[in-house]
Backbone of each chain as nested JSON, in Angstrom:
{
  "chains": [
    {"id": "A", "residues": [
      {"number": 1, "name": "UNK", "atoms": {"N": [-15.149, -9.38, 112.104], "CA": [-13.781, -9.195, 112.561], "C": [-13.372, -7.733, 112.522]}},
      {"number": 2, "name": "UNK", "atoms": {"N": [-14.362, -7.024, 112.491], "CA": [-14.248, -5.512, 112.445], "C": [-13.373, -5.308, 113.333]}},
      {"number": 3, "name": "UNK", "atoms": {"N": [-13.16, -5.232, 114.689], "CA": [-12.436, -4.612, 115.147], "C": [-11.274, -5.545, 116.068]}},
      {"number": 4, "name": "UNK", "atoms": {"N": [-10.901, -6.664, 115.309], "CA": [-10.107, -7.684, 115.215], "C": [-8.976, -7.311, 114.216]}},
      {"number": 5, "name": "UNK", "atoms": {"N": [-7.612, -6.558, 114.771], "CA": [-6.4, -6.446, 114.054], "C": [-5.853, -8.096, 113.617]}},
      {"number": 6, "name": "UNK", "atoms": {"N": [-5.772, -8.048, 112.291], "CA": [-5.581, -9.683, 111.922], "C": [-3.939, -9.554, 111.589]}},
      {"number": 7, "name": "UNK", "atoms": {"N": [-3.372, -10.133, 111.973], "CA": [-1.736, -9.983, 111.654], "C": [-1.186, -11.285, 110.779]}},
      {"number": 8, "name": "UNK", "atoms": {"N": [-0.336, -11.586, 109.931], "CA": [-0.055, -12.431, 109.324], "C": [1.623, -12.448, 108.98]}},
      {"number": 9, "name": "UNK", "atoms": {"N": [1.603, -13.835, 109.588], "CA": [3.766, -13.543, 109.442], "C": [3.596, -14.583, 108.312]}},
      {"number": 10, "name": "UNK", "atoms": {"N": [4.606, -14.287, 107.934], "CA": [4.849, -15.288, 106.625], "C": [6.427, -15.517, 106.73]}},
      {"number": 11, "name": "UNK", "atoms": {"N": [6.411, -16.848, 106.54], "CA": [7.799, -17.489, 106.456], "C": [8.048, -18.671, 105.506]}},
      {"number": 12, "name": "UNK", "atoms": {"N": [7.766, -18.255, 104.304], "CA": [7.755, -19.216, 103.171], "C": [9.714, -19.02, 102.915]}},
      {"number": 13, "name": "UNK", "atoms": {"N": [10.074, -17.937, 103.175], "CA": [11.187, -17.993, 101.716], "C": [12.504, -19.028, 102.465]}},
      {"number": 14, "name": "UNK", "atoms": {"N": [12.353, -19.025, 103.475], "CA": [13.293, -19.584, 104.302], "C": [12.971, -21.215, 104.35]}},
      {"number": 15, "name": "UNK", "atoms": {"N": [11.641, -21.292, 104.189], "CA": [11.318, -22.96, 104.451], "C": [11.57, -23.258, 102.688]}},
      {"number": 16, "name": "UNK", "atoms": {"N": [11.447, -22.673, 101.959], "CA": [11.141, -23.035, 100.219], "C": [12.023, -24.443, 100.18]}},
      {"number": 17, "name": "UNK", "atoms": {"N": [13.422, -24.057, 100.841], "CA": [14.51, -24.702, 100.421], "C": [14.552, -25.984, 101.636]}},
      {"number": 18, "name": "UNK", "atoms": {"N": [13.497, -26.136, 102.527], "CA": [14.158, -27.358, 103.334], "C": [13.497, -28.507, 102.976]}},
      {"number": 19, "name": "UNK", "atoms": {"N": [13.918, -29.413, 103.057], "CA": [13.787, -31.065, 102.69], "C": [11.948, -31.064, 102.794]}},
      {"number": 20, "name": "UNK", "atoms": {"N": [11.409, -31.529, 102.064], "CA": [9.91, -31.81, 101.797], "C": [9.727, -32.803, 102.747]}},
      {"number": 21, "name": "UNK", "atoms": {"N": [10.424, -34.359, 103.32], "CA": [10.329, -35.1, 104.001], "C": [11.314, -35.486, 104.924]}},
      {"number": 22, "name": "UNK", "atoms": {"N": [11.709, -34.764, 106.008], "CA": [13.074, -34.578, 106.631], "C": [12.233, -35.979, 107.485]}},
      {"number": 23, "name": "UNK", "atoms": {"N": [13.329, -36.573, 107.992], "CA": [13.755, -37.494, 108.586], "C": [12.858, -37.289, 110.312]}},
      {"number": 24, "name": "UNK", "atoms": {"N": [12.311, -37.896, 110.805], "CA": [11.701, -37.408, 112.061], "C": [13.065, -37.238, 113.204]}},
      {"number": 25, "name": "UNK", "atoms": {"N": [12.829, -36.462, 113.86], "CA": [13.993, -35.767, 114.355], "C": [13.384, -35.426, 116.326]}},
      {"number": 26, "name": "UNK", "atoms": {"N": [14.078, -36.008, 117.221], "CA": [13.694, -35.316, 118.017], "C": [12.913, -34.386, 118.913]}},
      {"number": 27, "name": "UNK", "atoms": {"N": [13.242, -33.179, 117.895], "CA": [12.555, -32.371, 118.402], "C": [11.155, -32.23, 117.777]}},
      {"number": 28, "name": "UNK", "atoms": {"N": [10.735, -32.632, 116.541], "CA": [9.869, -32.676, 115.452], "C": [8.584, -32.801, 115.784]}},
      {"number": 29, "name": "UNK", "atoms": {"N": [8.18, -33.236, 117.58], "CA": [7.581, -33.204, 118.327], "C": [6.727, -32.459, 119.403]}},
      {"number": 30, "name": "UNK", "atoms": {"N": [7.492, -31.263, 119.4], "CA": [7.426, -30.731, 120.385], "C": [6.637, -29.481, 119.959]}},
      {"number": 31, "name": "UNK", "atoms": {"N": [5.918, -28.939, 121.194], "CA": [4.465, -28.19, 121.103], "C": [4.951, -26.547, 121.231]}},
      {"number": 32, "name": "UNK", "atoms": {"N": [4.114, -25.591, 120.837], "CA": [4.364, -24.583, 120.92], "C": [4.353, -24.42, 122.782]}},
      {"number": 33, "name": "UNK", "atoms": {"N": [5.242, -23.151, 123.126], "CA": [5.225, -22.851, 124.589], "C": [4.174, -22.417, 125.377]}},
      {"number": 34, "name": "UNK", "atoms": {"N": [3.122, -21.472, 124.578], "CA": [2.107, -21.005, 124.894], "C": [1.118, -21.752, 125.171]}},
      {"number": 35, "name": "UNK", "atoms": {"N": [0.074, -20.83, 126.614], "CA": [-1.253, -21.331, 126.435], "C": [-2.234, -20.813, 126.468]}},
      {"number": 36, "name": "UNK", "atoms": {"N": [-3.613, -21.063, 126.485], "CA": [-4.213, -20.571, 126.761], "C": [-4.535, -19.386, 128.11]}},
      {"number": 37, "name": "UNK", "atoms": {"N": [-4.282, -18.393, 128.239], "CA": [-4.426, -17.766, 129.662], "C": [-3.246, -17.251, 130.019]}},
      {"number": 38, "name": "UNK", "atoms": {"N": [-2.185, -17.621, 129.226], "CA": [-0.699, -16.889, 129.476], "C": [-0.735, -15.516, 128.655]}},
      {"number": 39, "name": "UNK", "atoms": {"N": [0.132, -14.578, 129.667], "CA": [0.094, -13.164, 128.308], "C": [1.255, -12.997, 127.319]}},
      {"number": 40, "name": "UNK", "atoms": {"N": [0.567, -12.653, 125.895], "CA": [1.655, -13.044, 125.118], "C": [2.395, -11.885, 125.442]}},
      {"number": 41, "name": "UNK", "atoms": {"N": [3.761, -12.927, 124.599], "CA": [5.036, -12.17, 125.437], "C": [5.204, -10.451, 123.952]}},
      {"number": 42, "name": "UNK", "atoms": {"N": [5.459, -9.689, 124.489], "CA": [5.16, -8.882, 123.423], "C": [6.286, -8.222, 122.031]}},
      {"number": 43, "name": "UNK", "atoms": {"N": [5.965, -8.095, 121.252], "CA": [7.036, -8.421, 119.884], "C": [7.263, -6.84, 119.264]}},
      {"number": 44, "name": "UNK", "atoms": {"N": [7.428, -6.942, 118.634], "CA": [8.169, -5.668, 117.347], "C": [8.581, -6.143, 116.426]}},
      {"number": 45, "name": "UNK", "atoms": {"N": [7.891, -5.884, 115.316], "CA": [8.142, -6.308, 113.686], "C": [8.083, -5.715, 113.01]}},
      {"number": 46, "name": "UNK", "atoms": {"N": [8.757, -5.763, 111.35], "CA": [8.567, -4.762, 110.676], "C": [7.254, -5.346, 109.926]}},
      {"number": 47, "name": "UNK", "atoms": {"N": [6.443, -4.525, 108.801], "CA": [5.176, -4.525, 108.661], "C": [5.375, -4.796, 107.073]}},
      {"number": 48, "name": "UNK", "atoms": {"N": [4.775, -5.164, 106.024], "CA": [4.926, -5.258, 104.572], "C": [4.844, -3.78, 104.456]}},
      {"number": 49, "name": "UNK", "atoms": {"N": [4.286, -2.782, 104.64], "CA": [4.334, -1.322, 104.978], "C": [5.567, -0.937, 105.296]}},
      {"number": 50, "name": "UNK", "atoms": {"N": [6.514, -1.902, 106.036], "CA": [7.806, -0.709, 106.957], "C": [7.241, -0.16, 107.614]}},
      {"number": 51, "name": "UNK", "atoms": {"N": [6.708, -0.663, 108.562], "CA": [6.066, 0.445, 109.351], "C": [6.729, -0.678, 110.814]}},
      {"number": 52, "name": "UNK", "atoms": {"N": [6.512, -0.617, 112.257], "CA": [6.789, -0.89, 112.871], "C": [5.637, -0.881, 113.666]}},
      {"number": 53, "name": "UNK", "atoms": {"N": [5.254, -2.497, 113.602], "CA": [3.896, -3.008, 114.433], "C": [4.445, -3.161, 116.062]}},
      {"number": 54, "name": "UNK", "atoms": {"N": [4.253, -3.026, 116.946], "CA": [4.089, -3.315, 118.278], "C": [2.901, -4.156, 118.694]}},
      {"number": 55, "name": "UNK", "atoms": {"N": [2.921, -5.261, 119.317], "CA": [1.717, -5.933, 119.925], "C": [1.107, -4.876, 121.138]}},
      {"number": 56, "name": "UNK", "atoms": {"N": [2.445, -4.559, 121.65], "CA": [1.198, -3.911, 123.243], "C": [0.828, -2.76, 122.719]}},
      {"number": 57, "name": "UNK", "atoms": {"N": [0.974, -1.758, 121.045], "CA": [-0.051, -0.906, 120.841], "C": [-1.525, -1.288, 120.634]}},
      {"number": 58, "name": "UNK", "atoms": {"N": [-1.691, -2.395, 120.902], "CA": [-3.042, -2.735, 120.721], "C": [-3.56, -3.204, 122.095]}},
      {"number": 59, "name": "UNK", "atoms": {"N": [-3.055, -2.71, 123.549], "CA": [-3.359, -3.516, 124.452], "C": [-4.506, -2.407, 124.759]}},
      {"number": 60, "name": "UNK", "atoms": {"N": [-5.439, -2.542, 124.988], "CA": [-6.73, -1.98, 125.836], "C": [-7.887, -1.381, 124.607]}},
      {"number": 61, "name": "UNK", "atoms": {"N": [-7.337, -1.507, 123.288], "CA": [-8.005, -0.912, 121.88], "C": [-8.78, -2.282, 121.215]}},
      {"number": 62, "name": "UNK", "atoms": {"N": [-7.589, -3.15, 120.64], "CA": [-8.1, -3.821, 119.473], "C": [-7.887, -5.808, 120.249]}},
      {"number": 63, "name": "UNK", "atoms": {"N": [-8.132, -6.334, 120.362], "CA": [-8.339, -7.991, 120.05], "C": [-7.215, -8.461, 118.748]}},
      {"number": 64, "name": "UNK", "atoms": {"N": [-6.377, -9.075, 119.289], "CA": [-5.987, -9.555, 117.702], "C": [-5.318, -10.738, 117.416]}},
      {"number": 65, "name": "UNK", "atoms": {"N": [-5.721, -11.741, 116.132], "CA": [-6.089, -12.662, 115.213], "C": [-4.066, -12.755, 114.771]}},
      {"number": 66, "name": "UNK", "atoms": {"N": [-3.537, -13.283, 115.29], "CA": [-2.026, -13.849, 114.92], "C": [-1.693, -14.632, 113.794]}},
      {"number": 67, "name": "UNK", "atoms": {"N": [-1.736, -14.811, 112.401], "CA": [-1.068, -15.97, 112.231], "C": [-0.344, -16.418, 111.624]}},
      {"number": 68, "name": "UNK", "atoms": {"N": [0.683, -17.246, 112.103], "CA": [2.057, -18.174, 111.402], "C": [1.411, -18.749, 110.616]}},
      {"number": 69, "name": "UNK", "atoms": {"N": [2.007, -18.218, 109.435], "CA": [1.894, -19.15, 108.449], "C": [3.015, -19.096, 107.214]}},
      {"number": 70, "name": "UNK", "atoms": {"N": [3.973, -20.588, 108.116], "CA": [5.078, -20.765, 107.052], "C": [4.448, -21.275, 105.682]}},
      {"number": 71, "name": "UNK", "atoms": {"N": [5.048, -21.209, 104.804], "CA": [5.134, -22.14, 103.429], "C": [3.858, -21.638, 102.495]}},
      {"number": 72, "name": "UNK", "atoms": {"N": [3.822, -19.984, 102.651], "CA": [2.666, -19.401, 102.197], "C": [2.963, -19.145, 100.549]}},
      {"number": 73, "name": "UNK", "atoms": {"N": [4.301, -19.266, 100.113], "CA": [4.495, -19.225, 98.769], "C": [4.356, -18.085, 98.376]}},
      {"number": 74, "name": "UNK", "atoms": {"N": [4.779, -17.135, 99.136], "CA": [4.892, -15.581, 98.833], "C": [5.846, -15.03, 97.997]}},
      {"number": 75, "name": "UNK", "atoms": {"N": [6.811, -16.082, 97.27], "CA": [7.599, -15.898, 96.482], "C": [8.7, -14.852, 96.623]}},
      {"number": 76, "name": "UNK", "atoms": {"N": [8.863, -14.103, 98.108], "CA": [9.959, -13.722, 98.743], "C": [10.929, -14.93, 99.153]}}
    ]},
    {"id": "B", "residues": [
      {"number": 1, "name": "UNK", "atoms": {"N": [12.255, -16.586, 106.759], "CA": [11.641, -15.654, 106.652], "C": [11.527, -14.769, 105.714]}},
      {"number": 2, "name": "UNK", "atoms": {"N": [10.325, -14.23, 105.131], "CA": [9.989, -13.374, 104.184], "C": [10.439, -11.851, 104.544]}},
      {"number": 3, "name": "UNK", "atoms": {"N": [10.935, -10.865, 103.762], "CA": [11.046, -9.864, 103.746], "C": [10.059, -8.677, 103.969]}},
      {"number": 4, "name": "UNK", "atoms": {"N": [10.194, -7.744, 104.339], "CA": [8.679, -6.656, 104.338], "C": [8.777, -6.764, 102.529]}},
      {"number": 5, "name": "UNK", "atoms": {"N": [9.772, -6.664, 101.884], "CA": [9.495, -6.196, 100.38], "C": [8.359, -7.214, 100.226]}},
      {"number": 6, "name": "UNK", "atoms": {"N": [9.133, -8.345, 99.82], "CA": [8.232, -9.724, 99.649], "C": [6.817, -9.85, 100.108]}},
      {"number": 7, "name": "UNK", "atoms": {"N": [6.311, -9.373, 101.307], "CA": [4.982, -9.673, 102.348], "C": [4.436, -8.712, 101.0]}},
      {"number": 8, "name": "UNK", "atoms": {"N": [5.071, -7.034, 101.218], "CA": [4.462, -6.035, 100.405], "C": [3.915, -6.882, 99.186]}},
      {"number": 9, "name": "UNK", "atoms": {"N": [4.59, -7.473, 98.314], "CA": [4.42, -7.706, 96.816], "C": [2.777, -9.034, 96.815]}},
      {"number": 10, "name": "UNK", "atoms": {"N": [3.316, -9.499, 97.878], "CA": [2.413, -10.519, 98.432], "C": [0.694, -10.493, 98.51]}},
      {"number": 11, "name": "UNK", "atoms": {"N": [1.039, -9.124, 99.762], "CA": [-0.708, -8.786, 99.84], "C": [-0.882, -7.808, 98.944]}},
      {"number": 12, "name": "UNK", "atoms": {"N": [-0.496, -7.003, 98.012], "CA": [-0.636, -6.29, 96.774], "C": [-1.36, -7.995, 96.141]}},
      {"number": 13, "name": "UNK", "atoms": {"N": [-0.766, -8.784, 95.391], "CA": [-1.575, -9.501, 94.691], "C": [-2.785, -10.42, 95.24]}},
      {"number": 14, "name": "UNK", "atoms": {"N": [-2.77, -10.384, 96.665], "CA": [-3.865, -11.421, 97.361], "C": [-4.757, -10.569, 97.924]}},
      {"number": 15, "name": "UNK", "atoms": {"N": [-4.601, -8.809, 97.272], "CA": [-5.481, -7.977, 97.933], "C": [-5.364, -7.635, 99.697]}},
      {"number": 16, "name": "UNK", "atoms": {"N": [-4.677, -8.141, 100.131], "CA": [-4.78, -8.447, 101.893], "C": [-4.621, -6.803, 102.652]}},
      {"number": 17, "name": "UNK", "atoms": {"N": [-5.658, -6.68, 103.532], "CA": [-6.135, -6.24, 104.213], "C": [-5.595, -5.512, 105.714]}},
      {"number": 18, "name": "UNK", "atoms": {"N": [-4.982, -6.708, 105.711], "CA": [-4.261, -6.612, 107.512], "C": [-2.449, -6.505, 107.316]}},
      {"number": 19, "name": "UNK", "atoms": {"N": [-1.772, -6.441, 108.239], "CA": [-0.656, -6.368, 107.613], "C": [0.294, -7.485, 108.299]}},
      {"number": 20, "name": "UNK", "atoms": {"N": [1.328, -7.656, 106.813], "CA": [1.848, -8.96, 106.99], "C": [3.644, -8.81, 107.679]}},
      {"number": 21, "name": "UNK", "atoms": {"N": [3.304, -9.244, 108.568], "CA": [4.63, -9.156, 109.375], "C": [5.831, -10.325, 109.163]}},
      {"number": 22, "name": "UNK", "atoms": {"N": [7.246, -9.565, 109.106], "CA": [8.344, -10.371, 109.089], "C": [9.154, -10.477, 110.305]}},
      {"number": 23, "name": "UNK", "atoms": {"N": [9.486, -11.602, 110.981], "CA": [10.316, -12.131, 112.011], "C": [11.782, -12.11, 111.326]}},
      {"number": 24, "name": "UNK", "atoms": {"N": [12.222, -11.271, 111.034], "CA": [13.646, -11.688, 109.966], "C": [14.646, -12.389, 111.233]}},
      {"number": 25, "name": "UNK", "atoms": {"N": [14.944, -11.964, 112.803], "CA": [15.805, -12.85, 113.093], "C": [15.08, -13.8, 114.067]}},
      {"number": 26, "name": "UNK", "atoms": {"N": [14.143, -13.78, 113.652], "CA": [13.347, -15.589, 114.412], "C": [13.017, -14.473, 115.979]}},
      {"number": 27, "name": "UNK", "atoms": {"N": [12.884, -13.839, 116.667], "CA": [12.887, -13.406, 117.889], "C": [11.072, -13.902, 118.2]}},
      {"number": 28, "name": "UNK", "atoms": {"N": [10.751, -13.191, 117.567], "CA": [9.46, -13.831, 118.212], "C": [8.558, -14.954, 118.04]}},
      {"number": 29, "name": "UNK", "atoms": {"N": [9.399, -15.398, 117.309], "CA": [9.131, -16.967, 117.036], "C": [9.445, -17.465, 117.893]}},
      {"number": 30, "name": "UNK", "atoms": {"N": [10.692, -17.598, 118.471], "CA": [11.067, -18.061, 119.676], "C": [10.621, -17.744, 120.871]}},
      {"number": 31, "name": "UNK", "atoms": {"N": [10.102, -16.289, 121.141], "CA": [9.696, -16.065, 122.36], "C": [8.22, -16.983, 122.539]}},
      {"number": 32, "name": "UNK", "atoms": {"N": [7.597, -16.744, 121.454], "CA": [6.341, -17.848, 121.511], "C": [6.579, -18.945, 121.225]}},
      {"number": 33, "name": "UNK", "atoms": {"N": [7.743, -19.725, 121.22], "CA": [7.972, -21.213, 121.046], "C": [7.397, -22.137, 120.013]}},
      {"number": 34, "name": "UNK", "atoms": {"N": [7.637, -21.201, 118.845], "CA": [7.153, -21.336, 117.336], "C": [8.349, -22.213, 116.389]}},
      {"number": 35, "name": "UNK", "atoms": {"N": [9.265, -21.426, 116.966], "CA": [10.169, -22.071, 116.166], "C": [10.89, -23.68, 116.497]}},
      {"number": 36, "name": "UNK", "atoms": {"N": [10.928, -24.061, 115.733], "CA": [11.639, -25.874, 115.967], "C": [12.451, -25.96, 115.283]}},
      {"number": 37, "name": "UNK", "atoms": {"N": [12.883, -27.4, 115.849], "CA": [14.381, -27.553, 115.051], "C": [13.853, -28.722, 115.154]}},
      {"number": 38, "name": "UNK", "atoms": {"N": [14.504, -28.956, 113.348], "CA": [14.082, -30.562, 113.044], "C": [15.13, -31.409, 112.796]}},
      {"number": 39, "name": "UNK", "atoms": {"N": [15.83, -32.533, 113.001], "CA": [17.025, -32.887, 112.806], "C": [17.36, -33.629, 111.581]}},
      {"number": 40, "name": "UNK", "atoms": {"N": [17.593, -33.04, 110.813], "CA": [18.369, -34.226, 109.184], "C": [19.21, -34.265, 108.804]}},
      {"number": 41, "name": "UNK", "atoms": {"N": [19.216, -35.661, 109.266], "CA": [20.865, -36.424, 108.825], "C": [21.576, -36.062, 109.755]}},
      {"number": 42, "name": "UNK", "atoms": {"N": [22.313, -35.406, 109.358], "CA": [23.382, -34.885, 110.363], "C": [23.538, -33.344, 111.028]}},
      {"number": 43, "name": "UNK", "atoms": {"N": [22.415, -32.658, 110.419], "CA": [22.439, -31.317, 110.65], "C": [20.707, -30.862, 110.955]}},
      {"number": 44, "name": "UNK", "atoms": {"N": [20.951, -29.717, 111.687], "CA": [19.359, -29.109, 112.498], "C": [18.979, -28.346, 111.558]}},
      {"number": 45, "name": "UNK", "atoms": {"N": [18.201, -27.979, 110.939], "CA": [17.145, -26.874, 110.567], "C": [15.811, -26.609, 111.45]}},
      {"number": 46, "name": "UNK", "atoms": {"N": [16.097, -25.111, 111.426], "CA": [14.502, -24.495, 111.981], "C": [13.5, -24.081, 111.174]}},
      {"number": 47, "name": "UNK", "atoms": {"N": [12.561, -24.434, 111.286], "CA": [11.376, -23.429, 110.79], "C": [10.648, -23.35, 111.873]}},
      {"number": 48, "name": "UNK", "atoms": {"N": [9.382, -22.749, 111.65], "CA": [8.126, -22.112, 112.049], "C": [7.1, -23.226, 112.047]}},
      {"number": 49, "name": "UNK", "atoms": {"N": [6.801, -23.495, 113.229], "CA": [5.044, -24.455, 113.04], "C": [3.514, -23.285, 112.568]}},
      {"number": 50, "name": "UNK", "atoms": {"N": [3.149, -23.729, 111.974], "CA": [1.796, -22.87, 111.711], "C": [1.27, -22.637, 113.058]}},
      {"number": 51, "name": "UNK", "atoms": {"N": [0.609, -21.227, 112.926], "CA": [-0.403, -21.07, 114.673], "C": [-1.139, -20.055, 113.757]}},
      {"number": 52, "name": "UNK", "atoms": {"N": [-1.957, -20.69, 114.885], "CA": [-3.286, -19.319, 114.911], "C": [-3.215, -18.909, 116.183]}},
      {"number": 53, "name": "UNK", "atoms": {"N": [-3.316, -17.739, 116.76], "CA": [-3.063, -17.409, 118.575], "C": [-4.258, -15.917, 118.333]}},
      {"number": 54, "name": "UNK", "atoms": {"N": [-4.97, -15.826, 118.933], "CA": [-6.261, -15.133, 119.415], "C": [-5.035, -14.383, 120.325]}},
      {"number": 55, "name": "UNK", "atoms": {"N": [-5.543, -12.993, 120.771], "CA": [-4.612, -12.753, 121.872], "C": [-6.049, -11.43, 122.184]}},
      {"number": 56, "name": "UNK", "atoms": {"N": [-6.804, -11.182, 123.441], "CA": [-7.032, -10.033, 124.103], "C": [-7.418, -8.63, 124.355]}},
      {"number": 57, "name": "UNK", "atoms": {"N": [-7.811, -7.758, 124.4], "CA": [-7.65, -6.866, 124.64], "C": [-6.046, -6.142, 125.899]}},
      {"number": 58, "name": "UNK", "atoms": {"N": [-6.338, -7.512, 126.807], "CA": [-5.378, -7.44, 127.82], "C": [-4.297, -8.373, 127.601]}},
      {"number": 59, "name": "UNK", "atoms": {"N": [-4.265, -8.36, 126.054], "CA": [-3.109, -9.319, 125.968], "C": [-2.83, -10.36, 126.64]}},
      {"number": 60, "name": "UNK", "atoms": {"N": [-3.966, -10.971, 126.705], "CA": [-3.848, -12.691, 127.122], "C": [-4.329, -13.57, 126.073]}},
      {"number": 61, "name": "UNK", "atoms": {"N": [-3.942, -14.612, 125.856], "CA": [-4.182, -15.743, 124.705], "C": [-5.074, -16.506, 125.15]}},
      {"number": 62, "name": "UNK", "atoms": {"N": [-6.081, -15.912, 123.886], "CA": [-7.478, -17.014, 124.255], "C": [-7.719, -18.019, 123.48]}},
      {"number": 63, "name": "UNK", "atoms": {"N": [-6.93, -18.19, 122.604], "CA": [-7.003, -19.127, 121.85], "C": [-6.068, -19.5, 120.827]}},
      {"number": 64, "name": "UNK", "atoms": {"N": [-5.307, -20.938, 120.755], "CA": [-4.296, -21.356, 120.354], "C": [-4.417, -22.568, 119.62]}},
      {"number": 65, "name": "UNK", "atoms": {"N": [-3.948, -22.945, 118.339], "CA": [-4.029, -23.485, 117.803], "C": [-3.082, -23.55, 116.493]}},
      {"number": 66, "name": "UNK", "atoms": {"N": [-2.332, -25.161, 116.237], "CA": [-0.667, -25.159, 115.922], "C": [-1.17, -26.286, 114.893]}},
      {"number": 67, "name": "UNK", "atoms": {"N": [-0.133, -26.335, 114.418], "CA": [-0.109, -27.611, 113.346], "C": [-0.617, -27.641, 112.343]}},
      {"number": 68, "name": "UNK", "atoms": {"N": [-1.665, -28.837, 111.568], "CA": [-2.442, -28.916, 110.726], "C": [-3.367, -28.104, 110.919]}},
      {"number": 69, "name": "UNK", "atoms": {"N": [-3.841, -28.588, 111.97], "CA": [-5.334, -27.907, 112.172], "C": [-5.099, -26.544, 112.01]}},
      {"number": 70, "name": "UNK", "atoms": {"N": [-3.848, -25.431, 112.12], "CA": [-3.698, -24.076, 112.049], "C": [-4.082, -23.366, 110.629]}},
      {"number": 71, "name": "UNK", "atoms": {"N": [-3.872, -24.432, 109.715], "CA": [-4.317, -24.396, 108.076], "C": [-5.461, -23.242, 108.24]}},
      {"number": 72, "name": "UNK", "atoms": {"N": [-6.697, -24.007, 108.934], "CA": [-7.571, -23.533, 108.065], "C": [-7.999, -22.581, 109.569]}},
      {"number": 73, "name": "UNK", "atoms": {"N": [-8.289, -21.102, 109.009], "CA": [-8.267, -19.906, 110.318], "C": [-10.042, -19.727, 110.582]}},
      {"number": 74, "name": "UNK", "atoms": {"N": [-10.583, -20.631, 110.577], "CA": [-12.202, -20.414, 111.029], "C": [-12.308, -20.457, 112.325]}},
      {"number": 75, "name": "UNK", "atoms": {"N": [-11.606, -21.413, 113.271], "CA": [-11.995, -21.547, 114.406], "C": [-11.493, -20.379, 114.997]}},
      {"number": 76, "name": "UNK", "atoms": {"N": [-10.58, -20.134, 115.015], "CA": [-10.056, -18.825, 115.08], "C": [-10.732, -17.304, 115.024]}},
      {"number": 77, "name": "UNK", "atoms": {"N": [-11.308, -17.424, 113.763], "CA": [-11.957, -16.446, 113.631], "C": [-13.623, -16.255, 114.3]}},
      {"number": 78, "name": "UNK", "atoms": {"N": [-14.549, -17.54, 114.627], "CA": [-15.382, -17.625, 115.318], "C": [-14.682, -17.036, 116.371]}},
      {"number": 79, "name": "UNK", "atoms": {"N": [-13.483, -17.471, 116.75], "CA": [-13.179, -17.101, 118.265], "C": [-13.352, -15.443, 118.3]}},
      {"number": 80, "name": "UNK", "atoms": {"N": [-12.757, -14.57, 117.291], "CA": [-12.704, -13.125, 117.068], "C": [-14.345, -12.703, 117.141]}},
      {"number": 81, "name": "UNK", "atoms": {"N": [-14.639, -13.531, 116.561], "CA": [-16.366, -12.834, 116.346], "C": [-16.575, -12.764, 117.833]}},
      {"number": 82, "name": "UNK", "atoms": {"N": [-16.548, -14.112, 118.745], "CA": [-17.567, -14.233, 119.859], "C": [-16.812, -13.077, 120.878]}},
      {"number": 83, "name": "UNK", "atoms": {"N": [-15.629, -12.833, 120.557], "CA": [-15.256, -11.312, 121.605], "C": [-15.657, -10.435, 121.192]}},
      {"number": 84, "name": "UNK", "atoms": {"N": [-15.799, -10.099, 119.892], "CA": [-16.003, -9.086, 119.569], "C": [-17.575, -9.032, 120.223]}},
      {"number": 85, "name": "UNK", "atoms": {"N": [-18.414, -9.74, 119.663], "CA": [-19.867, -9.502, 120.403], "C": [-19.788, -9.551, 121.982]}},
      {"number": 86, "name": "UNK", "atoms": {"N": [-18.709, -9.998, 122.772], "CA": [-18.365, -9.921, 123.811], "C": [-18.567, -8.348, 124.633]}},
      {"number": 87, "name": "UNK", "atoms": {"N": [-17.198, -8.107, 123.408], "CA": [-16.82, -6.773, 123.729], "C": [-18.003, -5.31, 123.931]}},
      {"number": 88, "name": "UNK", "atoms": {"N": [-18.599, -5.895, 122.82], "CA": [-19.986, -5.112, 122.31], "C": [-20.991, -5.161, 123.28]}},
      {"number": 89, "name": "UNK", "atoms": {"N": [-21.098, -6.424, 124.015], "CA": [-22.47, -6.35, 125.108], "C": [-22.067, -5.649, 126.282]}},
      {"number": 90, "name": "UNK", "atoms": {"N": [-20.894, -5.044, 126.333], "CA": [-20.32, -4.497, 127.697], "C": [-20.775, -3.062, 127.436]}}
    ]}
  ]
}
């Protein structure tokens, strides 16, 4: 994965507090928008650094490894 | 959503490598259709579905993968290897 920028969002502190077994709901169903072959739409985030990641600085350089991962227990 | 402080304190103890990004007002959660709303009782909450998303050199998504199966990041990462050797035979 050498030259695979691996990015990692974390969204534990916000889920910590929601219901462990919520009620099935509607929407509770429904699939992410993306697909395969679509271009992702491009973001700006801040970085555990403070630094300010851009996705399209990596367009023609690096490949890169996305991932959501709520309920990581990061204790933020 | 987690804070940059929080991510910081985070990969300091899990050693991590890559850097860990915060969505603080949901924007790109939503633009990638990450975020859901689940309905209880009488009121909506959102969170985040797990993904793994491969994305390009040319910023196209080669590979996507949500839910449970997003747990565990191998397939994913085979996927990184086989571009990368991709990339390499060019």
């Amino acid at each position: 994965m050498k030259r695979t920028l691996a990015l990692g969002l974390l969204a534990a502190a916000a889920l910590a507090a929601a219901p462990a077994a919520p009620q099935a709901g509607k929407s509770e169903v429904a699939k992410m928008s993306l697909k395969v072959g679509d271009t992702a739409p491009d973001f700006t985030l801040l970085s555990d650094q403070w630094k300010t990641v851009k996705l399209s600085d990596y367009r023609g350089k690096k490949n890169v490894f996305l991932a959501v991962y709520v309920l990581a227990f990061t204790g933020g | 959503m987690d804070s940059p402080a929080a991510n910081a304190a985070f990969a300091k103890q899990a050693s991590l490598t890559f850097p860990l990004l915060s969505d603080m007002n949901k924007k790109m959660l939503k633009s990638y259709g990450i975020l859901k709303g689940y309905d209880v009782h009488d009121d909506t909450f959102e969170w985040a579905l797990r993904a793994n998303i491969v994305i390009d050199k040319q910023g196209i998504i080669q590979f996507v993968e949500e839910g449970d199966s997003a747990v565990d990041p191998n397939t994913a990462l085979t996927m990184c290897t086989t571009m990368h050797k991709k990339d390499a035979a060019k």
